[in-house]
C-alpha positions as CSV (number, residue, x, y, z in Angstrom):
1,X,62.0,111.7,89.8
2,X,58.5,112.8,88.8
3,X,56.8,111.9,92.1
4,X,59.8,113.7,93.8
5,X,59.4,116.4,91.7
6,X,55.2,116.6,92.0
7,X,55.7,116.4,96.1
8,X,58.0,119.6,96.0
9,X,55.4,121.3,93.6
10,X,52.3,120.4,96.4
11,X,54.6,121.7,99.0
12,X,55.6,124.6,97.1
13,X,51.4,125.5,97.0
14,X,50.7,124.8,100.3
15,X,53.5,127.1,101.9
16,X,54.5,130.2,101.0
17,X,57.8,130.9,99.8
18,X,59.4,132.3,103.0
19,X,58.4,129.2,104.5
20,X,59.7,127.1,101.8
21,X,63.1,129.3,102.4
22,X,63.6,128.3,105.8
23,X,62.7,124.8,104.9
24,X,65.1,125.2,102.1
25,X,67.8,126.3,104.8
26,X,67.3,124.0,107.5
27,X,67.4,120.7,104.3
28,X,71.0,122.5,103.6
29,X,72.0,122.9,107.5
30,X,71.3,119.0,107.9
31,X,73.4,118.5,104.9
32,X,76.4,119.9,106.0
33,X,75.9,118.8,109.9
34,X,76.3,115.2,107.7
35,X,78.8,115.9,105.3
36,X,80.9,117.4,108.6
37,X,80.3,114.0,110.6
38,X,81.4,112.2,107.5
39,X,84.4,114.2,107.2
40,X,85.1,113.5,110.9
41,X,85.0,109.8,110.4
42,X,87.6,109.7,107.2
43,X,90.0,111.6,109.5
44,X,88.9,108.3,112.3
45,X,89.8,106.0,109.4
46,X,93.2,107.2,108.8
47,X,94.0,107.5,112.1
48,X,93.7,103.7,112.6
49,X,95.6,103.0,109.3
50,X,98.5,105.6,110.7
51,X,98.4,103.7,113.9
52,X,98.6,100.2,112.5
53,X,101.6,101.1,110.1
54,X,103.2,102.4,112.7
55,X,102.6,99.1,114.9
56,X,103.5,97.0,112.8
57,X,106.4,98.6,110.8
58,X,108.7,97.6,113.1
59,X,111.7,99.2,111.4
60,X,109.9,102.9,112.6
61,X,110.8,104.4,115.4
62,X,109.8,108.2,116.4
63,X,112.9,109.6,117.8
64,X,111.3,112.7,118.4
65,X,108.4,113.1,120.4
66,X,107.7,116.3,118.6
67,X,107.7,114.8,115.1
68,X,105.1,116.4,112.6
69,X,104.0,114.3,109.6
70,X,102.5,115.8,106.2
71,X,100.3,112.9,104.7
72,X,100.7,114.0,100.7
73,X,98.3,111.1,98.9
74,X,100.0,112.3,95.4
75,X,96.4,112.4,93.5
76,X,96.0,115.4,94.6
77,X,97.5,118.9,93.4
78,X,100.8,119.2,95.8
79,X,102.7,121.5,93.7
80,X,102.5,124.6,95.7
81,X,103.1,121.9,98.7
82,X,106.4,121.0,97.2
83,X,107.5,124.2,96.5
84,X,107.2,125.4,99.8
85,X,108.7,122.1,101.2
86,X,111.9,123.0,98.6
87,X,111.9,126.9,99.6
88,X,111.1,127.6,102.6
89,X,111.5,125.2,105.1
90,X,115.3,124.0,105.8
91,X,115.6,120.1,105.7
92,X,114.7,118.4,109.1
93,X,114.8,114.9,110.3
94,X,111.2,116.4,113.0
95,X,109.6,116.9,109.4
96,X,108.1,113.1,108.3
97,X,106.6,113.2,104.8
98,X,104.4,110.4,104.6
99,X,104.0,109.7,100.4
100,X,100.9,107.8,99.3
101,X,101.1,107.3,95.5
102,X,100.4,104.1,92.8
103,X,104.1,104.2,91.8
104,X,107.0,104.4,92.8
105,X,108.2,106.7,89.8
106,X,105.3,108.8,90.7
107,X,106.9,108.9,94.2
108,X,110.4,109.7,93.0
109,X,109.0,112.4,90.7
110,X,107.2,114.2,93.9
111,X,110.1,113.6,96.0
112,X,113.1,115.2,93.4
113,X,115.0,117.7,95.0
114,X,113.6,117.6,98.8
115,X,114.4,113.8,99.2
116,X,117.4,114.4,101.7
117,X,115.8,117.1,103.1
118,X,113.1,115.2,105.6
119,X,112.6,112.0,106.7
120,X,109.9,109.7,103.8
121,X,107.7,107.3,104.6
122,X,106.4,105.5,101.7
123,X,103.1,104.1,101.6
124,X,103.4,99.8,101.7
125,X,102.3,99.5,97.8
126,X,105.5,99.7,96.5
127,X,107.6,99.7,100.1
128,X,107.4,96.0,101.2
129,X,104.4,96.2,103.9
130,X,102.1,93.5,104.1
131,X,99.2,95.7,102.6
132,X,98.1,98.8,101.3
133,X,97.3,101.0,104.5
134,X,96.6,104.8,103.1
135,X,93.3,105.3,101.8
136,X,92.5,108.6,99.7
137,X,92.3,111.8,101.7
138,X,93.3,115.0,101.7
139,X,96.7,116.1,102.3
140,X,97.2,116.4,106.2
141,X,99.1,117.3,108.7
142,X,99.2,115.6,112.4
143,X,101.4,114.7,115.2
144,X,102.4,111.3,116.5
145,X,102.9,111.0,120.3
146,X,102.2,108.1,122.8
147,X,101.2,105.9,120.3
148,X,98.2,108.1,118.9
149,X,97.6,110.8,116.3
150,X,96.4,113.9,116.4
151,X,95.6,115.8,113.3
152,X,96.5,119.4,113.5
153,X,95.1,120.6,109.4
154,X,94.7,119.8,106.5
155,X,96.0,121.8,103.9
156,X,93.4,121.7,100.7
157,X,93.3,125.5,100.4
158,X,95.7,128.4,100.1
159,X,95.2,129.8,102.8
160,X,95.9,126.5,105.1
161,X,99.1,126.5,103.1
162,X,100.2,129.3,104.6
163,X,99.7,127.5,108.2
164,X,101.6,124.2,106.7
165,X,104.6,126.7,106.6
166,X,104.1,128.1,109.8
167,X,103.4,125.0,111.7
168,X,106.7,122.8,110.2
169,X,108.8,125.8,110.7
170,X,107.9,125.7,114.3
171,X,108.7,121.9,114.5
172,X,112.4,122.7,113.4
């Protein structure tokens, strides 16, 4: 840490601060150009668990071509999500909810009160698949069609909530 430390303090005298700005800036535009690609392949991840569930549950079927899925990985906070999953959308049989959580009480817990509302997919921990498929992410939402996915959002922030609504009221 002290040779790291002593390199930024000879840079620091050699350049002026300006310079050491834009360095400073183009360090951070690298970082996010990384975290981005990162991001990009966790999303490639989760397609490929989607699509092998989906293969190889052979009890699934899409009736629907224009079926929409909300991936809800219950570590995360989804009570806004279930409220506007009880209140404002009608129930739906285009509307999958795809429930990844450690229990199954956990599950039930989520799912009180909006259980006969939408189709659920459970995640295989608890479910009787051959092995755990979902891997933690972000709450999603994507569309299933020709045997790939397609990820419209996800839905971390408020303001993508607002889009969750929109979007699954469309698929009705």
């Amino acid at each position: 840490m002290k040779i790291i430390l002593s390199m930024y303090y000879l840079i620091l005298k050699r350049i002026d601060f300006f310079n050491f700005l834009a360095l400073a800036f183009s360090i951070a535009i690298i970082g996010l150009v990384i975290s981005c690609n990162n991001s990009n392949s966790k999303f490639n991840e989760f397609q490929n668990d989607v699509e092998i569930l989906f293969k190889e549950d052979l009890s699934f079927s899409l009736t629907n071509k224009n079926a929409v899925f909300v991936y809800l990985p219950l570590d995360s906070c989804l009570e806004g999500t279930k409220r506007i999953l009880m209140d404002d959308i009608p129930g739906s049989r285009n509307i999958n909810l795809i429930i990844a959580s450690n229990t199954l009480k956990e599950a039930d817990f989520f799912l009180e009160g909006i259980e006969n509302k939408f189709n659920v997919i459970y995640d295989v921990g608890f479910r009787g698949y051959k092995k755990q498929v979902f891997k933690g992410s972000n709450p999603m939402v994507f569309e299933f069609n020709n045997g790939k996915i397609s990820l419209m959002f996800d839905f971390n922030s408020s303001k993508n909530k607002e889009l969750l609504k929109r979007k699954l009221l469309e698929s009705i």
